[in-house]
C-alpha positions as CSV (number, residue, x, y, z in Angstrom):
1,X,-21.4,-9.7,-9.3
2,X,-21.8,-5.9,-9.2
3,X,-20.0,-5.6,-5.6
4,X,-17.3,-7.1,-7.5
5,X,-17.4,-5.2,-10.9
6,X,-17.3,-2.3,-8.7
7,X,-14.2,-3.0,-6.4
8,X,-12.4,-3.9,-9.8
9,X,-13.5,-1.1,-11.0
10,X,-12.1,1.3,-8.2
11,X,-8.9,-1.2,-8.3
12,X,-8.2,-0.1,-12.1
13,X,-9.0,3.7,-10.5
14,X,-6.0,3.0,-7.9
15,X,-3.5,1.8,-9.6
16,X,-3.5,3.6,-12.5
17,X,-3.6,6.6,-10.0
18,X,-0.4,4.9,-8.5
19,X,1.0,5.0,-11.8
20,X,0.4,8.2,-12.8
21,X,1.7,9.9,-9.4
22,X,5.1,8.0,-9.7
23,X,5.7,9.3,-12.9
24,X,5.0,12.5,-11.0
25,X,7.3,11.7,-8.0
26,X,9.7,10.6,-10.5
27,X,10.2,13.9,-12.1
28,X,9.9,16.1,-9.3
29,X,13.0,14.0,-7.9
30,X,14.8,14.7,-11.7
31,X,14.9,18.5,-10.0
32,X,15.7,17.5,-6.9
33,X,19.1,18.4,-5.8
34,X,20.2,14.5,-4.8
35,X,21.9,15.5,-2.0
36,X,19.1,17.4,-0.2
37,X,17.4,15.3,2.2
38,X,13.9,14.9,2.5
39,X,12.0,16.1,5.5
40,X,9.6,14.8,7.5
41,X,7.0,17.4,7.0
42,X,7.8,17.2,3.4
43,X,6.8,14.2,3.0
44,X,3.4,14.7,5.4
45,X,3.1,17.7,2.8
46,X,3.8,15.2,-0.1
47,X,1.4,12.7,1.1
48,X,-1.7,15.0,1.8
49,X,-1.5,16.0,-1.9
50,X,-1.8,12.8,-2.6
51,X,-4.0,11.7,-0.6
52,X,-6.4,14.5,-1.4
53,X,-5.7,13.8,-5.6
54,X,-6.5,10.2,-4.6
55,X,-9.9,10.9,-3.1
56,X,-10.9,13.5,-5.3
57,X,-10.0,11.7,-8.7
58,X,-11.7,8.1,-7.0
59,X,-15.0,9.8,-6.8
60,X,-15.3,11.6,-9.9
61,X,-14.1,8.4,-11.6
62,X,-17.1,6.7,-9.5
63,X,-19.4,9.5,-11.2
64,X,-18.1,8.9,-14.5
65,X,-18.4,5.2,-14.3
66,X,-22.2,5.7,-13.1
67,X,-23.0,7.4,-15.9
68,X,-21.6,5.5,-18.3
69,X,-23.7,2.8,-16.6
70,X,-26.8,5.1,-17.4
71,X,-27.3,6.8,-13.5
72,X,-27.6,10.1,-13.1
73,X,-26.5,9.8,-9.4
74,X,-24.3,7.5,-7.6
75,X,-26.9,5.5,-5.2
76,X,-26.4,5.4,-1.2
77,X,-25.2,1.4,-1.9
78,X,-22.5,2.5,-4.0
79,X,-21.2,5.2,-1.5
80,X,-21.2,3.0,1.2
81,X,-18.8,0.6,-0.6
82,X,-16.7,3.2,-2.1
83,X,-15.9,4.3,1.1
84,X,-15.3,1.1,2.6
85,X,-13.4,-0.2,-0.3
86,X,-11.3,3.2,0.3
87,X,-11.4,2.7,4.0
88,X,-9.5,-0.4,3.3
89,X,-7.3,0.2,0.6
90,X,-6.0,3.5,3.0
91,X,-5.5,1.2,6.0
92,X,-3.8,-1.4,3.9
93,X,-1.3,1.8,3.0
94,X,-1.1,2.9,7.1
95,X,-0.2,-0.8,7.9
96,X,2.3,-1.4,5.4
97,X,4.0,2.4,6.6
98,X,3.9,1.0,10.1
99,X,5.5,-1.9,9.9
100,X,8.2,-0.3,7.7
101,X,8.3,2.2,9.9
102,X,9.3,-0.6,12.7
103,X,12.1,-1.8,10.4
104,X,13.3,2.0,10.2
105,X,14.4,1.5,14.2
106,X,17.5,-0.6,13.2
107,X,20.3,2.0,12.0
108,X,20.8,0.1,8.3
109,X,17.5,1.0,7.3
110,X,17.1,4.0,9.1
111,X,18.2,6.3,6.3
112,X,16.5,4.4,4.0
113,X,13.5,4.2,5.6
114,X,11.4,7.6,7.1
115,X,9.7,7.4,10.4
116,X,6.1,7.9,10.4
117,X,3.7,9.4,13.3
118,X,0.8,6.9,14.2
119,X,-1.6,10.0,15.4
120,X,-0.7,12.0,12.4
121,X,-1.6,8.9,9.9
122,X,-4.6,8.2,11.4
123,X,-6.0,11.8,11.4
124,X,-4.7,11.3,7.8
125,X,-6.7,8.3,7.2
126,X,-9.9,9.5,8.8
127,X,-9.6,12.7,6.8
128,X,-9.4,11.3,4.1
129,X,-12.5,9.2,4.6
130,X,-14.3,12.4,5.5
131,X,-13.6,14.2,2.3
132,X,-14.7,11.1,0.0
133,X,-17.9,10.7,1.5
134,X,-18.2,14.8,1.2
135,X,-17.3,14.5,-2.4
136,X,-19.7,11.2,-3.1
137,X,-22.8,13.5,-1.9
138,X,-21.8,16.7,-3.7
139,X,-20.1,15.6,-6.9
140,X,-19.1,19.6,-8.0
141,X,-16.6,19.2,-5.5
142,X,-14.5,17.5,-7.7
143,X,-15.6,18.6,-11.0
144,X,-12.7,20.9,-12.2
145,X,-10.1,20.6,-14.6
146,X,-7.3,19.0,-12.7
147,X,-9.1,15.9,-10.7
148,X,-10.9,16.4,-14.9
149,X,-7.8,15.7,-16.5
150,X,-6.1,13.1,-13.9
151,X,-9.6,10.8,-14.7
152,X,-9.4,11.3,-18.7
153,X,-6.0,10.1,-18.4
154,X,-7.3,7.0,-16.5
155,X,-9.5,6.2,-18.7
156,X,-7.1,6.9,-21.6
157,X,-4.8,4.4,-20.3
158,X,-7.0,1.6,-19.8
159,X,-8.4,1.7,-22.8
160,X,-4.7,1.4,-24.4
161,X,-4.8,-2.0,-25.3
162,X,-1.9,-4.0,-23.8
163,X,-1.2,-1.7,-21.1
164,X,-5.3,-1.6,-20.2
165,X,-4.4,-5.6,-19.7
166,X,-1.6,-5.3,-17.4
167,X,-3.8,-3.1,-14.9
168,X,-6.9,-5.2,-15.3
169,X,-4.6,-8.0,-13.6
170,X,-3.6,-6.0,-11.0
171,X,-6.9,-4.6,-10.4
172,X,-8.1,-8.1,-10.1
173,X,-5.2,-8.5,-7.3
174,X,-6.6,-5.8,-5.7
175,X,-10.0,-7.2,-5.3
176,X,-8.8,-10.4,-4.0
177,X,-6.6,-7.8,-1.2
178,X,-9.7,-5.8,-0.7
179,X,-11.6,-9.3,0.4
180,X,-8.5,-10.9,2.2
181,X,-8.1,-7.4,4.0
182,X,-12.1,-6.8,4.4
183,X,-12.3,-10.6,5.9
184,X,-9.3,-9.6,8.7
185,X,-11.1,-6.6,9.4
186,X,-14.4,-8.4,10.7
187,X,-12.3,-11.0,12.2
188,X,-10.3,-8.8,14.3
189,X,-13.8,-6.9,15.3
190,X,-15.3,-9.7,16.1
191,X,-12.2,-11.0,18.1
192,X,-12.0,-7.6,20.1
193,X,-9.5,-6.8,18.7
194,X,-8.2,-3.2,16.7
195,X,-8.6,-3.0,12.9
196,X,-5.3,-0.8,13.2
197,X,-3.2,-3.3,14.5
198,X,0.1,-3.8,12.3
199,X,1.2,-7.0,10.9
200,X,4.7,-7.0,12.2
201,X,7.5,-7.5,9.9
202,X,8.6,-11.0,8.9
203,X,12.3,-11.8,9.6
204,X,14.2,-10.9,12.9
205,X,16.4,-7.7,12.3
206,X,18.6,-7.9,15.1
207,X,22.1,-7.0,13.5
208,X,23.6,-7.2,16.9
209,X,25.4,-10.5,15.7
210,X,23.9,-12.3,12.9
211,X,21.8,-10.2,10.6
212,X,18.6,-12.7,10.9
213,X,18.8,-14.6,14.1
214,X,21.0,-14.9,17.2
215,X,24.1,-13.6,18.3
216,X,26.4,-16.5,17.0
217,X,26.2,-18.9,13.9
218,X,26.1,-22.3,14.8
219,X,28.5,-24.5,13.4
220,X,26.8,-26.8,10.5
221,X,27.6,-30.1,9.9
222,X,26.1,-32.2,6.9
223,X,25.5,-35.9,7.1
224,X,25.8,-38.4,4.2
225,X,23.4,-41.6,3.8
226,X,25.5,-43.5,6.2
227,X,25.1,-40.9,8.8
228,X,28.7,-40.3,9.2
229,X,29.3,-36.1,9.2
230,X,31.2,-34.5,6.6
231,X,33.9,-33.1,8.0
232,X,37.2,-34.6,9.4
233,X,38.6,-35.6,12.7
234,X,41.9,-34.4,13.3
235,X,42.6,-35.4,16.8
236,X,44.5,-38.3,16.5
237,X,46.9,-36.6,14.1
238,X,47.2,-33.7,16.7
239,X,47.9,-36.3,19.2
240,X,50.7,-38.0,17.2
């Protein structure tokens, strides 16, 4: 039961995180000019801060949730799962960007959707990884005002009584994911196979004649109890 109150734990961490940066996003878009497209390395540049905000704020939210649970220290146990639990939420991320990113080779999505670099996200990934387990052993790291302030206001909006509700459900969605994703993960090692192999889209999105199939409809007919079609013959009228 404490594997689980943890991972709910870090699930409240996430999405209220996810919350808070999309206000963020939201604003910085506001002054924006709407026209101006967004580059690729603008959005790499975008997605380190993030990703670096995300790490730092998870563990000094891990730190603050130990000591409120009378530790001084986070244990070895608890770093461990932390870091898988972040391991999988940030592959969970990478996957979903690949297989959008898949989508994003068909010219109707393709300004819609941005392209992503496998080798850069993965760097990204593992990076990220990195730092968290840095900032698990030396807890100072992260101990400033900013990653200060981005926690408080966790916490704050947790504890706000109907919106605290609505993340607690989606924290407890997250900890099903986590186990649904952790249980793929030891089946595809266990298979041979790579835990960064993409789930490819659902849906076939060849628009070179019907949006989601082959190159021609087929012409539908419809049969009524009697097994006679619904449609007409002509022919002998032609005929006539």
């Amino acid at each position: 039961m404490e594997i689980l109150k943890f991972i709910f734990v870090l699930g409240i961490n996430f999405s209220i995180f996810g919350f808070i940066w999309g206000i963020i996003m939201f604003l910085i878009r506001n002054f924006q000019n709407p026209d101006h497209q967004k580059s690729e390395s603008l959005t790499y540049v975008l997605r380190i801060i993030k990703y670096f905000l995300l790490v730092s704020v998870t563990a000094n939210y891990i730190v603050v949730f130990e000591n409120t649970q009378g530790v001084q220290e986070v244990s070895t146990f608890n770093i461990v799962l932390g870091s898988i639990v972040m391991g999988l939420y940030l592959l969970g991320k990478l996957q979903n960007r690949a297989m959008m990113s898949q989508m994003a080779n068909n010219p109707m999505f393709a300004r819609l959707i941005p392209k992503i670099d496998p080798k850069v996200e993965r760097f990204l990934l593992a990076g990220s990884l990195l730092y968290f387990v840095f900032c698990m052993w030396y807890p100072t790291m992260v101990d400033n005002g900013l990653i200060n302030w981005f926690t408080n206001a966790i916490i704050g909006i947790y504890e706000t009584p109907v919106i605290g509700w609505i993340f607690s459900i989606i924290a407890f969605f997250f900890l099903i994911n986590i186990l649904m994703r952790g249980a793929n993960v030891i089946g595809n090692l266990l298979n041979g196979k790579s835990i960064l192999d993409t789930p490819k889209p659902t849906g076939n999105f060849n628009f070179n004649g019907t949006p989601f199939g082959g190159s021609e409809p087929e012409e539908e007919t419809y049969e009524d109890d009697e097994g006679f079609t619904d449609y007409e013959d002509v022919t002998d009228e032609e005929d006539n």
